[in-house]
C-alpha positions as CSV (number, residue, x, y, z in Angstrom):
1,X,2.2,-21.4,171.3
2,X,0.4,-22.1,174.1
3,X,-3.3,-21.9,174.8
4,X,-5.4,-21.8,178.5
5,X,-8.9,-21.9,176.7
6,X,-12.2,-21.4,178.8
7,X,-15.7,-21.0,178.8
8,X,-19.1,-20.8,180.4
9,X,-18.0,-20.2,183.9
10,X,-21.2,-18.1,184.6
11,X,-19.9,-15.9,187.2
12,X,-18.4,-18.4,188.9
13,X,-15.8,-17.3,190.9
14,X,-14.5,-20.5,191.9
15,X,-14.2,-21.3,188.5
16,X,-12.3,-18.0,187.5
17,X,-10.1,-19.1,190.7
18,X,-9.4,-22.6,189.1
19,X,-8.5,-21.0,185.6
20,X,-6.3,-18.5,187.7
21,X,-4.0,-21.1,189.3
22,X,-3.8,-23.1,186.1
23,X,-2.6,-19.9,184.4
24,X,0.4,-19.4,187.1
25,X,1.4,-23.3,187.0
26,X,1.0,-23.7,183.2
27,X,2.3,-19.9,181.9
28,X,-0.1,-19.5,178.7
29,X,1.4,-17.7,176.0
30,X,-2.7,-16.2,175.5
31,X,-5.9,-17.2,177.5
32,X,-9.2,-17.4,175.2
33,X,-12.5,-17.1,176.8
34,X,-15.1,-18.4,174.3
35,X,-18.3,-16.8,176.1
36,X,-20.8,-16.9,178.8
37,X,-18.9,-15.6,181.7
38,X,-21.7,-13.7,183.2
39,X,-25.6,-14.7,184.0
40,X,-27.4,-12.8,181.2
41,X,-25.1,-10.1,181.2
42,X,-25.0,-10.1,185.8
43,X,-21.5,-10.2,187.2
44,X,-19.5,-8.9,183.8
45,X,-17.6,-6.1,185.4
46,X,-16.5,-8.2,188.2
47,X,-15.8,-10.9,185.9
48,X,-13.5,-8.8,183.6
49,X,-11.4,-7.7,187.2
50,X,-10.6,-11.2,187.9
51,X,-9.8,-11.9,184.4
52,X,-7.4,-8.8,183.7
53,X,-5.1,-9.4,186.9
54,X,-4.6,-13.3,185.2
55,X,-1.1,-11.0,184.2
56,X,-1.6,-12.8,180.3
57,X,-3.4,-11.5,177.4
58,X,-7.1,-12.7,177.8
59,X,-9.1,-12.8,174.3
60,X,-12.7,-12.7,174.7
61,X,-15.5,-13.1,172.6
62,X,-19.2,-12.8,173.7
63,X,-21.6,-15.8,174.8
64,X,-25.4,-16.1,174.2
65,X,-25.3,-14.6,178.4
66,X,-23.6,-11.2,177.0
67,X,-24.4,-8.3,174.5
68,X,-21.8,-7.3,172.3
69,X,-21.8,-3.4,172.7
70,X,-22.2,-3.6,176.6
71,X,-18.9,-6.1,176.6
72,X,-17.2,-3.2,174.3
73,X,-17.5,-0.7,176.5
74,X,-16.8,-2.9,179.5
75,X,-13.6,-4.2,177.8
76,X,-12.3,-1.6,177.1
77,X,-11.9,-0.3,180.5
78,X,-9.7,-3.2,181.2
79,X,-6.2,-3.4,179.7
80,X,-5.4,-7.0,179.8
81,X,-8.7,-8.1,177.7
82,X,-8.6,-7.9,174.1
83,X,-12.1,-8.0,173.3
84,X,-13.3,-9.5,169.4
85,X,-16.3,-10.2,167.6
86,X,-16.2,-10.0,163.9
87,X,-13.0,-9.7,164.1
88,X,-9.5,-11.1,163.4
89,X,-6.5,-11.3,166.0
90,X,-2.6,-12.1,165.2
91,X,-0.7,-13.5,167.8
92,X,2.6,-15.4,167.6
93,X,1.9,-16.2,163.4
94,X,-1.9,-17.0,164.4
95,X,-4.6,-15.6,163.0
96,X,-8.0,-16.2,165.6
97,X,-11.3,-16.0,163.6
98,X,-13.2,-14.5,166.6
99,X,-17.0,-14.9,166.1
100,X,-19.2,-14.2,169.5
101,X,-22.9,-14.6,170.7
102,X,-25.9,-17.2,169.5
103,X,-24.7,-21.1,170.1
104,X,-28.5,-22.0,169.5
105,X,-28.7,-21.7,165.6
106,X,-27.8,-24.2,163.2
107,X,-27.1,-21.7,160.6
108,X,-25.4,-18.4,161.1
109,X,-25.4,-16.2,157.8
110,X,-23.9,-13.6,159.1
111,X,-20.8,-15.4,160.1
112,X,-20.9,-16.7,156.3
113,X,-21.0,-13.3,154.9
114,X,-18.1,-11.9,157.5
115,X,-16.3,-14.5,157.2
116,X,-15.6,-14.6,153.4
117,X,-14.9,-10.9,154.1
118,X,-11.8,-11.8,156.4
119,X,-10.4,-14.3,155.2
120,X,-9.0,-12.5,152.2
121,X,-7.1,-10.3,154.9
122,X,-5.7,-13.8,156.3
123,X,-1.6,-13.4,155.2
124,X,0.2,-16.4,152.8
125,X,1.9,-18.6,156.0
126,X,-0.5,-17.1,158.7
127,X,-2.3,-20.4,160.7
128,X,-6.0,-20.1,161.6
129,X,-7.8,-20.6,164.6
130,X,-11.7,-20.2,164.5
131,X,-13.2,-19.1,167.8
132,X,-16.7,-19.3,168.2
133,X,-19.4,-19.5,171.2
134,X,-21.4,-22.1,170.0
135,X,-19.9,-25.7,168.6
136,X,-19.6,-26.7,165.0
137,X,-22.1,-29.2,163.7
138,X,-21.3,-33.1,163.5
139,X,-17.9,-33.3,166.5
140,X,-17.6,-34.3,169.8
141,X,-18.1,-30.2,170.7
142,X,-22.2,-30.5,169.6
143,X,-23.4,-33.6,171.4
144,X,-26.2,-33.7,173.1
145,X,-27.0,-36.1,176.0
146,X,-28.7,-39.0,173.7
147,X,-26.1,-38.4,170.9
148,X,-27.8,-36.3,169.1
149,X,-25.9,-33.0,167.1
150,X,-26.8,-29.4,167.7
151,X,-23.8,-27.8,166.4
152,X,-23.5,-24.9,163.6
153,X,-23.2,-26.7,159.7
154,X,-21.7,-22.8,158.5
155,X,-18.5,-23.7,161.1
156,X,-18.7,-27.2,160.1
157,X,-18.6,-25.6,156.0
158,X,-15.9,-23.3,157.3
159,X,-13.5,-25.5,159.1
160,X,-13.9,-28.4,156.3
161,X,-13.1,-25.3,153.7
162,X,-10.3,-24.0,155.8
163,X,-8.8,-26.3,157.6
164,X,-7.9,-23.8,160.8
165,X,-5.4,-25.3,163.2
166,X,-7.5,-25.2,166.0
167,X,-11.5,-25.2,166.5
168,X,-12.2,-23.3,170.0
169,X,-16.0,-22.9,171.3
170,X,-18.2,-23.6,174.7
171,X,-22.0,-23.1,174.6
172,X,-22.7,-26.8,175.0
173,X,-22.1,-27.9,179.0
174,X,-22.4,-31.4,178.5
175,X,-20.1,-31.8,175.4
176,X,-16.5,-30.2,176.9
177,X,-14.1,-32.5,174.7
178,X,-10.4,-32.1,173.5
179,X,-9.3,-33.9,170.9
180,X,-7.2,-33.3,167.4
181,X,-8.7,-34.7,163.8
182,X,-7.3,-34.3,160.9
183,X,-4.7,-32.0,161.8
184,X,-7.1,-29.6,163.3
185,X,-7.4,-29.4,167.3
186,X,-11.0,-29.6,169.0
187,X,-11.3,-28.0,172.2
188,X,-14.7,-27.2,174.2
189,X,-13.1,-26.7,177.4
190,X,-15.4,-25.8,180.0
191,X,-15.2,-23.6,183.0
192,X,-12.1,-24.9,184.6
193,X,-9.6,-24.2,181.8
194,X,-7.5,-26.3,179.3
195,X,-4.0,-26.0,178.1
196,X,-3.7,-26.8,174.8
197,X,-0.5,-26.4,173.0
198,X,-0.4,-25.2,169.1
């Protein structure tokens, strides 16, 4: 399957234009959006119109910049985005672990307590990909000008537990990395857009 994977384009349009054209050269499979594609909420519905005429499935989850219920309703106005948070979504024999908003905290118990919850509904054979906004602790997704971590030690527990194909987050600017270790695949991709193939 193939993956376009962006994030934090802030209402950029230019940037929405640059994922646009990769998405016509490359042909994605599925486009992931892993948050922060407005100013503090400014710009979503526009956003959203630019991202349903991409003609492929967009999966979004919500940044720290967007609030959950607003993005809901929003979404759901727009047939091409397949909106998620605290939620699982099957494509192609993938299973996304899609957990939206924060970025800032190094502990999420909520996303402990859900995801136990879902991932007894994860199928024998099915491969998972976790999808959060901000980074997992201790990777080249969390580092902070310096070299100092900032990243999320409940994704780190989870991915170390669960071993999910691919690891797909934004939140941190100055970190946008892509790299596989240990069989998993490591992608904070930006605003432009990466193609990443699973």
């Amino acid at each position: 399957m193939k993956l376009l994977v962006f994030s934090d384009v802030h209402a950029s349009i230019e940037a929405l234009e640059r994922v646009r054209r990769v998405a016509k050269r490359e042909k994605p499979d599925l486009i992931v959006c892993c948050g922060d594609w407005t100013i503090f909420g400014e710009g979503m519905e526009e956003m959203f119109f630019l991202m349903n005429d991409l003609s492929v499935p967009v999966l979004v989850i919500t940044g720290n910049h967007e609030d959950v219920n607003e993005t809901r309703e929003t979404a759901s106005h727009f047939p091409n985005i397949i909106f998620k948070h605290k939620q699982l979504y099957r494509h192609e024999g993938f299973v996304f672990v899609c957990y939206g908003g924060g970025g800032f905290s190094r502990r999420e118990p909520h996303f402990v307590s859900w995801a136990a919850k879902a991932i007894k509904e994860v199928k024998k054979g099915e491969k998972l990909v976790l999808v959060t906004h901000g980074p997992p602790a201790n990777t080249k997704l969390d580092l902070l000008f310096g070299g100092m971590h900032c990243g999320n030690v409940d994704y780190e527990a989870f991915i170390k537990r669960y071993k999910p194909k691919a690891v797909l987050c934004g939140h941190i600017h100055e970190s946008q990395n892509n790299y596989i270790e240990k069989g998993t695949h490591f992608v904070n991709p930006g605003p432009y857009g990466v193609i990443i193939e699973l």
